[in-house]
C-alpha positions as CSV (number, residue, x, y, z in Angstrom):
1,X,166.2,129.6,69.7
2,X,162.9,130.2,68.2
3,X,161.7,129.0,64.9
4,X,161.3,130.2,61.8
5,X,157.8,130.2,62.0
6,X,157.8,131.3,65.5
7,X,156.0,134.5,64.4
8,X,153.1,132.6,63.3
9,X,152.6,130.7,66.4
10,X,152.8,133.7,68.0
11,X,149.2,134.8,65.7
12,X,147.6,131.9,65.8
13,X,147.8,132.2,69.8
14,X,146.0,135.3,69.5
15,X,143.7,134.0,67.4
16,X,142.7,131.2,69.9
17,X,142.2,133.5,72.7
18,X,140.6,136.2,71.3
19,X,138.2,133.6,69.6
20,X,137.5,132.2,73.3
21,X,136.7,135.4,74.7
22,X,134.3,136.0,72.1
23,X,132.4,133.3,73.3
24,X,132.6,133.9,76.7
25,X,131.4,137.4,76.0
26,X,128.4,135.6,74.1
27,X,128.0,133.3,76.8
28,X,127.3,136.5,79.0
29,X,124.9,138.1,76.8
30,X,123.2,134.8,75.9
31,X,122.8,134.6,80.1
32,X,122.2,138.2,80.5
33,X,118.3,137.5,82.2
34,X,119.2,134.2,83.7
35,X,118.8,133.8,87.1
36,X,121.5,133.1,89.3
37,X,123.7,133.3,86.3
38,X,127.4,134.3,87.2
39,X,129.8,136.4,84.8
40,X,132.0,134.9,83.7
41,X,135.5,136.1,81.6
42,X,138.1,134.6,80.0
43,X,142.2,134.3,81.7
44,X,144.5,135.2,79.9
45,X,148.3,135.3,80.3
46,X,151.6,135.9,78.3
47,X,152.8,132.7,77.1
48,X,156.2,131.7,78.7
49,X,159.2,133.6,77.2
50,X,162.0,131.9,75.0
51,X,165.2,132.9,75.6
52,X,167.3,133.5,72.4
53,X,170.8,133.5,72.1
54,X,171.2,137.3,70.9
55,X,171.9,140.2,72.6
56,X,168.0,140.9,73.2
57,X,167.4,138.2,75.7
58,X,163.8,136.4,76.1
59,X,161.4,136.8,73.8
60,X,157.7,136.4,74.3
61,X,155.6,133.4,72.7
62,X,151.7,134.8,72.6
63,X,149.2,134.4,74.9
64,X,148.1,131.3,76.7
65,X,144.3,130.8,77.8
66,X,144.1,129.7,82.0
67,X,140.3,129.4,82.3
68,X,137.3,130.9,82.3
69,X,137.0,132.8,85.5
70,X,133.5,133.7,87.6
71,X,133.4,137.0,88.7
72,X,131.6,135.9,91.8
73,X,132.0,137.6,95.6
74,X,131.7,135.1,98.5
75,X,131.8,137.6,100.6
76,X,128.7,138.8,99.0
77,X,126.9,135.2,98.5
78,X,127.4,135.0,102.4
79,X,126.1,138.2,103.3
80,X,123.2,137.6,100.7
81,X,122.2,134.3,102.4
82,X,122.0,135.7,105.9
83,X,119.8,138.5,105.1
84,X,117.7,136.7,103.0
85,X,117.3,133.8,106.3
86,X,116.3,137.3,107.6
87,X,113.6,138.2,104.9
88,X,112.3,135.0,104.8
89,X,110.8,134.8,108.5
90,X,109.9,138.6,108.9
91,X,108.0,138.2,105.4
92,X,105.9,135.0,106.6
93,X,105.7,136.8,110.1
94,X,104.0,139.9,108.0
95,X,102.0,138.0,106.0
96,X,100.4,136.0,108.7
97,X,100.0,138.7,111.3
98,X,98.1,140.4,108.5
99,X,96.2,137.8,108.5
100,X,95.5,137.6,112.4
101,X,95.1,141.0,112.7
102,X,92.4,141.6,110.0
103,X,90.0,139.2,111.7
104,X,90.7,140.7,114.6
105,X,90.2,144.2,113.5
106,X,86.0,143.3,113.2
107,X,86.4,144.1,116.9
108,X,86.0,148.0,116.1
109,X,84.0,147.2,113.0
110,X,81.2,144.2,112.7
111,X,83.0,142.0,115.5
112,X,83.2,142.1,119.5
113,X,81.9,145.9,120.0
114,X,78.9,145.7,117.9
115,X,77.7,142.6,119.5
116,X,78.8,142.9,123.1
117,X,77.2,146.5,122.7
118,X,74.0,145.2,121.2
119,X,74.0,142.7,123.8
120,X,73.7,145.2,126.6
121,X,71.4,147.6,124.8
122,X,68.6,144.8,125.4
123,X,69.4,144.1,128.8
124,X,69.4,148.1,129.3
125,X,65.7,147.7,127.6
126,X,65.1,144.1,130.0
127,X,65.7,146.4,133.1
128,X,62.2,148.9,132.0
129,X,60.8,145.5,130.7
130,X,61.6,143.0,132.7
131,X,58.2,140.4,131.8
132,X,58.5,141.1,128.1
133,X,58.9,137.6,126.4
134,X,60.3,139.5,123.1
135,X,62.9,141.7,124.9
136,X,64.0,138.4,126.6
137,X,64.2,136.6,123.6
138,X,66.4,139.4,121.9
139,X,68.7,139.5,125.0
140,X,69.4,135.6,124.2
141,X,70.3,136.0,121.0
142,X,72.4,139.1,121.0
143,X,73.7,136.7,123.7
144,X,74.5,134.1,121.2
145,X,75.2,137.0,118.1
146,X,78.7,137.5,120.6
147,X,79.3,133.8,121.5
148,X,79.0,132.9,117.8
149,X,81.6,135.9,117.5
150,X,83.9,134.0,119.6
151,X,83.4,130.6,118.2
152,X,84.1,132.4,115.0
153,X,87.2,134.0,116.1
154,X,88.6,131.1,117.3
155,X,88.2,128.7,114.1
156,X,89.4,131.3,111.7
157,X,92.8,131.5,113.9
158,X,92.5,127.4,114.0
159,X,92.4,127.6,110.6
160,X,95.5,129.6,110.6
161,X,97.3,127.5,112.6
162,X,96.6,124.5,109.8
163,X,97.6,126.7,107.4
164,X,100.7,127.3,109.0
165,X,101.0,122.8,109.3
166,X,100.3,122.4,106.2
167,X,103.2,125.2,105.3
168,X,105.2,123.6,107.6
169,X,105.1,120.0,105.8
170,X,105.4,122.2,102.4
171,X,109.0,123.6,103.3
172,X,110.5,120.1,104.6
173,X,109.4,119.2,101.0
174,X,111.2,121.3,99.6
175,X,114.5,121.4,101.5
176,X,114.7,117.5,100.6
177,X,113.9,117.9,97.2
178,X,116.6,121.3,97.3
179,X,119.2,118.9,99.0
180,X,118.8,116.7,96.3
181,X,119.3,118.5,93.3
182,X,122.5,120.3,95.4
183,X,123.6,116.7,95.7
184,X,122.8,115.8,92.3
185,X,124.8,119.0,90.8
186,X,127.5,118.1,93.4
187,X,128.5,114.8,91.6
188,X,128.2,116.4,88.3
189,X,130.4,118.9,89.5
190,X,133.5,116.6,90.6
191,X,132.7,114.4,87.6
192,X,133.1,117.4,85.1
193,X,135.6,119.5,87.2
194,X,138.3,115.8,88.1
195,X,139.0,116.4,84.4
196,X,140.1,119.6,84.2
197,X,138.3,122.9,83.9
198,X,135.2,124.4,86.4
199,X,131.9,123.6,86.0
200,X,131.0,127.1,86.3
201,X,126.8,126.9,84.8
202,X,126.2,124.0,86.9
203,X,128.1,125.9,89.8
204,X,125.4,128.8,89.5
205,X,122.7,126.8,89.5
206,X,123.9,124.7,92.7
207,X,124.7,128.5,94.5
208,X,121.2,129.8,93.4
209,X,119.8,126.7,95.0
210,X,121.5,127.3,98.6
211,X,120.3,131.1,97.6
212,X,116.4,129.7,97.5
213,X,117.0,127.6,100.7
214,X,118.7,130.2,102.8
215,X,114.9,131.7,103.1
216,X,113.1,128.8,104.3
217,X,116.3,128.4,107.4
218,X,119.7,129.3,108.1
219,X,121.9,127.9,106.1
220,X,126.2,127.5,106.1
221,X,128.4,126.5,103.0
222,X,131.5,125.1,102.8
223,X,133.8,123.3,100.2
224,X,136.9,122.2,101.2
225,X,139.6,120.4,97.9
226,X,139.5,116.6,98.4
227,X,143.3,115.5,98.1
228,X,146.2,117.2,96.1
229,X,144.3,119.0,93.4
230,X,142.5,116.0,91.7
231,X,139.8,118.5,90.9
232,X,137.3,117.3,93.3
233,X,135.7,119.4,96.1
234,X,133.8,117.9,99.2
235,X,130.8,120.2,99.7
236,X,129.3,120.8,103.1
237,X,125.6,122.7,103.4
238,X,124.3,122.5,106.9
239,X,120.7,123.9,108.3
240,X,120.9,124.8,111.4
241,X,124.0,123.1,112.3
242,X,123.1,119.7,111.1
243,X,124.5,118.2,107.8
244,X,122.0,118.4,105.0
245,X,124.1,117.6,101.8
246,X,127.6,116.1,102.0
247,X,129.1,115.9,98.7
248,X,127.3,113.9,96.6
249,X,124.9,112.7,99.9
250,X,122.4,114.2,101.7
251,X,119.9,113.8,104.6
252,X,116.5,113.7,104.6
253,X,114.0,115.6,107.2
254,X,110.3,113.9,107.7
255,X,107.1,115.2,109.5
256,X,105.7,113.7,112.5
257,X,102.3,114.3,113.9
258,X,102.1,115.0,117.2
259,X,100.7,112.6,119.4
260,X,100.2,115.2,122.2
261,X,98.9,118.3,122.0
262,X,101.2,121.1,123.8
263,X,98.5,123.8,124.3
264,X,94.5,123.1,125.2
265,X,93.6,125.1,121.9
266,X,95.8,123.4,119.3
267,X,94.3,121.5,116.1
268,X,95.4,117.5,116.1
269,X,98.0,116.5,114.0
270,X,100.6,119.4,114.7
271,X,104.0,118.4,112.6
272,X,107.3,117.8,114.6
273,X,110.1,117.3,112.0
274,X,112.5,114.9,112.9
275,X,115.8,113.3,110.7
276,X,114.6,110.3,108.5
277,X,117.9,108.6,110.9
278,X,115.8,109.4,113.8
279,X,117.0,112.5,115.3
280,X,115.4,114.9,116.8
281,X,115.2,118.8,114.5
282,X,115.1,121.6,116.8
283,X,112.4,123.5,115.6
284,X,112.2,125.7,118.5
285,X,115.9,127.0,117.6
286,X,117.0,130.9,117.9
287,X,119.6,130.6,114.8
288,X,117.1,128.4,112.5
289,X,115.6,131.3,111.0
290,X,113.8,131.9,107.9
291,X,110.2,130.8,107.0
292,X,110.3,128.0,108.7
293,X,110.9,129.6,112.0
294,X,108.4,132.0,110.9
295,X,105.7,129.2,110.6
296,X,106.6,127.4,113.9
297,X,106.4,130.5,115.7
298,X,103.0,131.8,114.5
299,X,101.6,128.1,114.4
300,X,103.0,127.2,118.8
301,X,104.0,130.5,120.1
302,X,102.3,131.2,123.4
303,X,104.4,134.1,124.9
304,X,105.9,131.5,127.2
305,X,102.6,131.1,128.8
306,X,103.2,127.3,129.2
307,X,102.6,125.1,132.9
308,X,105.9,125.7,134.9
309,X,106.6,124.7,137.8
310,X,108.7,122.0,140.7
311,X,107.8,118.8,140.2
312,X,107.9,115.7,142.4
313,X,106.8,111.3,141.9
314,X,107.5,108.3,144.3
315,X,108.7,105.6,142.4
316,X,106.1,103.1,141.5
317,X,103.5,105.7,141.5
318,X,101.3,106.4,138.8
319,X,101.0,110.5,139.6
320,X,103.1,113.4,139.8
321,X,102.4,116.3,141.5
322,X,103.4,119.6,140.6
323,X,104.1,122.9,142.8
324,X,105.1,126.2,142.8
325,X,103.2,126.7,139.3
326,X,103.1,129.8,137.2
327,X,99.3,129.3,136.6
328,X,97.9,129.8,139.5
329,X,93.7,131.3,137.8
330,X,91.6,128.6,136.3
331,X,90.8,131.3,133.0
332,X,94.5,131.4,132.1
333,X,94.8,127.5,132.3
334,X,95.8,126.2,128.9
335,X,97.1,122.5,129.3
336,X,95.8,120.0,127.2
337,X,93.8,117.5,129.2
338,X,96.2,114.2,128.1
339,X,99.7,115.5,127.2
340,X,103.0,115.5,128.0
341,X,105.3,116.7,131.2
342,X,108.5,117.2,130.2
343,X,111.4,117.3,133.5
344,X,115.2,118.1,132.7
345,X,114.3,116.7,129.1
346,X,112.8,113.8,130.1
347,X,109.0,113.1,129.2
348,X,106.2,111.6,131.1
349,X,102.9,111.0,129.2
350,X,99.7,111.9,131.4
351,X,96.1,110.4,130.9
352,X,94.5,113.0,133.3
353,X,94.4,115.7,136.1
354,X,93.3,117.5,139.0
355,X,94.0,120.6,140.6
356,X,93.8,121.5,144.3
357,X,93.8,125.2,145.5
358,X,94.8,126.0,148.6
359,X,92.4,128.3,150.7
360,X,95.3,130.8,152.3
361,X,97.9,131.5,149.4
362,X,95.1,130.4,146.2
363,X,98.0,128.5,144.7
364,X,97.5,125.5,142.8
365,X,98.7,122.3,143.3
366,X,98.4,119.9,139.7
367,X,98.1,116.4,140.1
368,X,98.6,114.2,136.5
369,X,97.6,110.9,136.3
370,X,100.8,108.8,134.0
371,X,100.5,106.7,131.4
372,X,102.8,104.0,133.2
373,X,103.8,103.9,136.9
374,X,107.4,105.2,137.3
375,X,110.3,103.4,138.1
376,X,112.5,106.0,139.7
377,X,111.3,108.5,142.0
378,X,111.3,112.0,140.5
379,X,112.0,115.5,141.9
380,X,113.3,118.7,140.0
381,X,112.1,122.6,139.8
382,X,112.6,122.6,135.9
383,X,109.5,120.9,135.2
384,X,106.5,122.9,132.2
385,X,104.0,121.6,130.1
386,X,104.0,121.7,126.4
387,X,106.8,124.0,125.0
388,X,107.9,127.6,126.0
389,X,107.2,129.5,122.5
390,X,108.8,133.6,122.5
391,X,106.4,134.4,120.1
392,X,102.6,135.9,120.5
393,X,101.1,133.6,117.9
394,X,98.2,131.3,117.6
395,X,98.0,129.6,120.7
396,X,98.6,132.9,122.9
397,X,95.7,134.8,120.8
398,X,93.6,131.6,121.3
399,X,94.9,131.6,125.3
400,X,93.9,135.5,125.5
401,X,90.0,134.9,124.3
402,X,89.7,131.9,126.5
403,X,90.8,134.1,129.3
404,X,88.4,136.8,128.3
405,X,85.3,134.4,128.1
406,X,86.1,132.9,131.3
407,X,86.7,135.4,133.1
408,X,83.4,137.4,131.4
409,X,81.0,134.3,131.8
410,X,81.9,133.2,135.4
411,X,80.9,137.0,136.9
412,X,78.3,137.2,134.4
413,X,76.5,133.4,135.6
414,X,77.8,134.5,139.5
415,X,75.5,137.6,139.3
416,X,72.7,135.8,137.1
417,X,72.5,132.7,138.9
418,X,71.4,135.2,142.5
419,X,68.1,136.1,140.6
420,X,64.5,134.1,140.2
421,X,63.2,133.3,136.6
422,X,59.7,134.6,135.8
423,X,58.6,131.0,137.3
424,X,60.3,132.2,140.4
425,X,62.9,129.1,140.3
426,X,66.4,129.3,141.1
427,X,68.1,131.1,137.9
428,X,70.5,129.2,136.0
429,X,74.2,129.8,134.1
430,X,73.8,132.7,131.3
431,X,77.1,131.3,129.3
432,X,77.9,127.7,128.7
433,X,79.8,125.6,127.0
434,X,79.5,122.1,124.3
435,X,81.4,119.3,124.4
436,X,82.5,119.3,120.6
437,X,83.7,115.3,120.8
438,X,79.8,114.1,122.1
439,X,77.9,117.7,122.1
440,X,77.1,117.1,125.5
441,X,76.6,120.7,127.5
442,X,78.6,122.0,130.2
443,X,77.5,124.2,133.1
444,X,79.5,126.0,136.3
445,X,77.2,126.4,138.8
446,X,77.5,125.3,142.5
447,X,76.9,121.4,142.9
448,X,73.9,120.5,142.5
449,X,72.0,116.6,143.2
450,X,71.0,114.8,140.6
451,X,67.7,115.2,142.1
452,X,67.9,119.0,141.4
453,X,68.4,120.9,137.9
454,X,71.7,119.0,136.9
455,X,73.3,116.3,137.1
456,X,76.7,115.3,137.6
457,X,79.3,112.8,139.2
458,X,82.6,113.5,140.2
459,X,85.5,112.9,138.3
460,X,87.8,110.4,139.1
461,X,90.4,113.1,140.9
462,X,89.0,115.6,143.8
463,X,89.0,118.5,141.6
464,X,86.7,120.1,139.4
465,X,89.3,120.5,137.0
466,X,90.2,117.2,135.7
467,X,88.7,116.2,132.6
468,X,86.7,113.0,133.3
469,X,83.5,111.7,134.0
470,X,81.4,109.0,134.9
471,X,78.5,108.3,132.8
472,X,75.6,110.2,133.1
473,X,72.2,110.4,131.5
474,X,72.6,111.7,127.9
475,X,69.6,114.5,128.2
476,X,71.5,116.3,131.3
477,X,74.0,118.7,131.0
478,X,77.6,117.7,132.7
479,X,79.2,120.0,135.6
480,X,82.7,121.2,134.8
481,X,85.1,123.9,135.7
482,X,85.5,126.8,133.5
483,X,89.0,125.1,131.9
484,X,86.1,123.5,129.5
485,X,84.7,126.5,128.1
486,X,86.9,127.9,125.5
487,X,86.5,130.4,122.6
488,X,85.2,127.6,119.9
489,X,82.7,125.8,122.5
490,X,81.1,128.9,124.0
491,X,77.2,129.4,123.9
492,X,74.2,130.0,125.5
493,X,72.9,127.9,127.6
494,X,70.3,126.1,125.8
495,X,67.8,126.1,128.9
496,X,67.4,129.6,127.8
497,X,67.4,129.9,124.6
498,X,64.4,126.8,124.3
499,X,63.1,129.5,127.1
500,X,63.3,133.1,127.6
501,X,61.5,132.8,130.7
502,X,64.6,131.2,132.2
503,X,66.6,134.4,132.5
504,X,66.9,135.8,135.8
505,X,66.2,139.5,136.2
506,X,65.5,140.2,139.9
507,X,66.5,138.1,142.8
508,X,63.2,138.3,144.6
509,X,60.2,138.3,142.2
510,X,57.9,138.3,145.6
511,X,58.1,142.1,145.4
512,X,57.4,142.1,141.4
513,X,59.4,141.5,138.3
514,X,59.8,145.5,137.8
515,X,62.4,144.6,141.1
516,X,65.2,144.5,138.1
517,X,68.2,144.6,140.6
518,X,70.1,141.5,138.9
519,X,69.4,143.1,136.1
520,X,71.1,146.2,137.2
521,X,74.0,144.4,138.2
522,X,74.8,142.8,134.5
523,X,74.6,145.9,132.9
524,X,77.5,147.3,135.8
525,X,79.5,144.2,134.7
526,X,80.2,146.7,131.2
527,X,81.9,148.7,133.1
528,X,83.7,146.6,136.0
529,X,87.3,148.5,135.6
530,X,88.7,145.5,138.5
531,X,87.4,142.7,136.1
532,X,90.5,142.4,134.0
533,X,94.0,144.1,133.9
534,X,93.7,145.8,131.4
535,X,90.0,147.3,132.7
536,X,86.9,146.9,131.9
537,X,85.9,143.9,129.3
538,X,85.9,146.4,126.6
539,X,89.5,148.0,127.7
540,X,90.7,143.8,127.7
541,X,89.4,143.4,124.1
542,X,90.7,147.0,122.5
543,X,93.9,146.3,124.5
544,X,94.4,142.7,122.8
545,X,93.7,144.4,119.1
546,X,96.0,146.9,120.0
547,X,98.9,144.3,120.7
548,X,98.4,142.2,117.5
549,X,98.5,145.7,116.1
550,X,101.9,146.6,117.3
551,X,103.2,143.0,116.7
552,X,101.6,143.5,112.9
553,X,103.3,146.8,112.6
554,X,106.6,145.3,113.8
555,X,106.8,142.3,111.6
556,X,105.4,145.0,108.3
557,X,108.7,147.5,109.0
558,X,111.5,144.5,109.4
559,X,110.4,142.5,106.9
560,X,110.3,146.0,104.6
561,X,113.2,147.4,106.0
562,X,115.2,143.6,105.8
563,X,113.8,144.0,101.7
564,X,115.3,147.2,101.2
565,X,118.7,145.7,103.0
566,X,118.9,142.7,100.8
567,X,117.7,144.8,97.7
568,X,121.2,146.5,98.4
569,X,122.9,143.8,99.0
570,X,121.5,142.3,95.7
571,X,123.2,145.6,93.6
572,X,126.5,145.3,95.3
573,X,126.2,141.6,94.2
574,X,125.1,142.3,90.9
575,X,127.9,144.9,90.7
576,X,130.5,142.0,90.9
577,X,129.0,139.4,89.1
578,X,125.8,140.5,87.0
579,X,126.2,141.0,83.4
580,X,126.7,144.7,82.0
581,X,125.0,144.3,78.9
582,X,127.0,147.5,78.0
583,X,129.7,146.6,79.0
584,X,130.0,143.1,77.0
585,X,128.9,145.4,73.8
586,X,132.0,146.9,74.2
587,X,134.0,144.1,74.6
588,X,132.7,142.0,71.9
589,X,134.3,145.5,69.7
590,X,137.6,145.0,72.0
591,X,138.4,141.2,71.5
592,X,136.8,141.5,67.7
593,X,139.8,143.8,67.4
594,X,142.2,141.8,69.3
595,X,141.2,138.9,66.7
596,X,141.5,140.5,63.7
597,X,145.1,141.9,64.7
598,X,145.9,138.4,65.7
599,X,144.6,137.6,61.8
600,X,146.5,140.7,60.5
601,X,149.4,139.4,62.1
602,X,148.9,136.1,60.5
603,X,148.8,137.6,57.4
604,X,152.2,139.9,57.8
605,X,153.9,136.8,58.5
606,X,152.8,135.2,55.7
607,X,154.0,137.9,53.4
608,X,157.1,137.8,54.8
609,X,157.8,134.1,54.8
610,X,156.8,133.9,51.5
611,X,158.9,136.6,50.6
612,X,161.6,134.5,51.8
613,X,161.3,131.4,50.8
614,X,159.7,132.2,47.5
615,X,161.7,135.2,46.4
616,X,165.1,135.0,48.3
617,X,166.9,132.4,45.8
618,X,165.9,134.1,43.1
């Protein structure tokens, strides 16, 4: 039976409620420009029914407060995180393929075509002039105006390639200092939530965190109720399938430098990121995602354009030997000259080594000098150098100029090295290259004694290739193969530019230095369509631009189009759980009402109970 005084209760329940979901509504408005911040409203329910012993059965008792209740989608939070993984590598992708393909864009501008033009508008003047000291002191340096291109070229794309390491080293910061706080706010969370009630503020701001970290990788959530209902969660965030927070723990990653280089071009000190326990992180992974994918692929991507090949070692040797290579042209070359062979996941360290081409087929055989002898013999057909990168980024644009200059210098010095200086001595290389470690110069030309222009010694494998030498006098240029000439050592040689007279213009000055066939035959080199795939040297250049152009295009629309996607996503998000500053206007009117009826009621029952007790016995 209910009490006198029931009627009261019934009020003052109203009151209570209606009072809460004032605040709540205040708490929405109050958060209406946070970020991250969840709507929230308050439960309510009709209180449990009495029942009465009279003929009208239960009778109700108010309204009872359950909670305060996010309005939040995890359908939506999911979707949101996956998209923005998305946004977050095409956006770095666009901004540094921007970035690649403005320096690249000097070509049609101030870069490759004015220089490589201006170049062979003095030889064209060389060929009517052949003895004039001036003209052959402008073709040298419109000679070096295009080397210098080069070298520049190639350090402003190094220099994106640190800035991509040093990006690199900025996101593992801040994934360990994200898995902290989201660890932190985890043990707040139980500690608040083992009580009673949901943490729901501190729950926003650990969601908006997983939100920010979902665009550096790919990240999963999950939270699964620690025993019967004791009000503590365990919650799970993994990056890339690898446990970064647990609960109130979390794991840290840590940046290695490379001891190896995996490409001939790279800057030292490359990161790897590894597990502070030690294991490995698979950087190279198709579901990490995000920026940090982004970065990895821009900073090592060389089109898979990596040594591959089968691979065999005796035991006890100090040597592999690898076959059946994809390289198989001395300008495409791109192996560091110490690094790492990597067979069936196993890695062997080299110091060194040679190459030997066979005569018939023109395939190479690669011979690597170990760090330490093996102790079981070795044999397999899955055997590379470096790592196989899907992605056209620094090391492939570095790998493409290298191939350009190569191929370029070695039919340029062929063709030069036929003719007779003014002195009517044997002409020398055009293009050369410097040793950056000991500035020591490097030249291609046939073997030569030491008696004769050059000097040299062999290196310590049969090849040409290998990368090192005996000593030799410090005022003589070394011989070496064109692997050593790349896009940030390549020059003039200096022979030529201390004297002009050097440069070859006819290969029989006997019948007069007007004889200008070497000449002649440079100036055809502009034109050579069988010099390069992709034509002429010009048709190789415009061809690369034209690829960085498409890639640049590519990475501009998905990371614009993937913008506009999560933009939608966003509203639909929003829709759900973004505050309605409308909206809550009108509800601070509806529960203001719903309070003071609660109060009116209050007051009704007053007037009737003290009708009844004041005036009934009277």
């Amino acid at each position: 039976m209910a009490s006198t005084f029931f009627g009261l209760n019934i009020g003052k329940t109203g009151l209570y409620a209606y009072k809460a979901a004032l605040n709540t509504t205040a708490h929405n408005i109050s958060n209406s420009e946070t970020e991250g911040y969840t709507r929230q409203v308050m439960g309510l329910k009709a209180g449990k029914a009495l029942r009465m012993n009279s003929t009208y059965g239960m009778a109700g008792t108010g309204v009872e407060v359950t909670g305060v209740i996010q309005l939040r989608d995890e359908y939506y939070d999911l979707k949101y995180r996956k998209n923005n993984t998305i946004l977050g590598e095409y956006a770095s992708k666009s901004h540094y393929m921007t970035e690649i393909e403005n320096y690249f864009n000097e070509v049609s501008v101030e870069g490759f075509t004015t220089a490589f033009d201006s170049m062979y508008n003095s030889l064209q003047e060389l060929s009517n002039n052949g003895s004039n000291l001036s003209v052959r002191s402008q073709v040298v340096n419109y000679g070096k105006s295009l080397t210098e291109f080069f070298n520049s070229l190639s350090k402003n794309l190094k220099n994106i390639q640190e800035e991509c390491n040093f990006e690199i080293r900025n996101m593992v910061d801040k994934i360990n200092s994200t898995a902290q706080q989201i660890a932190a706010l985890t043990k707040q969370i139980n500690t608040l939530e083992v009580s009673g009630g949901t943490a729901n503020d501190l729950r926003d701001q650990r969601a908006l965190l997983v939100d920010e970290l979902s665009q550096v990788a790919g990240v999963t959530v999950s939270e699964s109720v620690v025993g019967a209902g004791i009000g503590v969660t365990t919650y799970l965030v993994k990056i890339d399938g690898q446990t970064l927070v647990d609960g109130a723990n979390y794991n840290k990653l840590q940046v290695v430098p490379r001891q190896y280089k995996n490409n001939q071009n790279d800057i030292d000190g490359l990161y790897d990121i590894v597990w502070e326990s030690g294991q490995s992180f698979n950087l190279s992974s198709q579901s990490l995602g995000g920026a940090l994918k982004a970065l990895y692929e821009i900073r090592d991507g060389n089109n898979r354009h990596n040594l591959q090949g089968s691979i065999y070692g005796i035991a006890g040797d100090s040597y592999l030997t690898l076959t059946d290579t994809n390289i198989n042209e001395v300008e495409k070359l791109n192996i560091p000259e110490t690094g790492v062979i990597t067979v069936e996941n196993k890695k062997y360290a080299y110091t060194g080594f040679e190459v030997n081409i066979d005569e018939e087929s023109g395939k190479y055989t690669y011979t690597f000098e170990l760090e330490e002898p093996l102790w079981l013999p070795v044999e397999s057909s899955d055997a590379s150098v470096g790592e196989s990168i899907n992605y056209k980024g620094i090391p492939y644009y570095l790998d493409q100029l290298n191939e350009f200059i190569r191929t370029f210098a070695k039919a340029y010095n062929d063709i030069h090295r036929t003719g007779k200086d003014l002195d009517n001595n044997s002409a020398a290389d055009f293009f050369t290259a410097t040793n950056k470690v000991n500035g020591r110069e490097y030249v291609f030309g046939p073997l030569a004694d030491s008696d004769d222009q050059y000097y040299y010694e062999y290196n310590r494998f049969s090849s040409q290739t290998g990368g090192f030498y005996e000593e030799v006098p410090q005022n003589r240029p070394l011989y070496g193969s064109y692997y050593f000439m790349t896009a940030e050592n390549f020059t003039i040689n200096s022979d030529l530019i201390n004297n002009p007279n050097r440069i070859a213009t006819a290969t029989d000055v006997v019948n007069g230095i007007d004889n200008n066939d070497v000449v002649e035959a440079l100036i055809a080199l502009k034109r050579d369509k069988t010099m390069f795939g992709q034509g002429d040297p010009g048709g190789f250049m415009n061809t690369l631009v034209a690829d960085i152009g498409i890639d640049t295009r590519k990475a501009n629309n998905f990371a614009t189009n993937q913008e506009d996607i999560l933009n939608a996503i966003t509203n639909q998000k929003l829709s759900i759980s973004g505050v309605d500053i409308d909206e809550e206007a009108m509800n601070l009117v509806r529960f203001q009402n719903a309070y003071n009826l609660s109060a009116k009621v209050i007051s009704v029952m007053n007037e009737i109970y003290d009708r009844l007790i004041n005036y009934m016995g009277v």
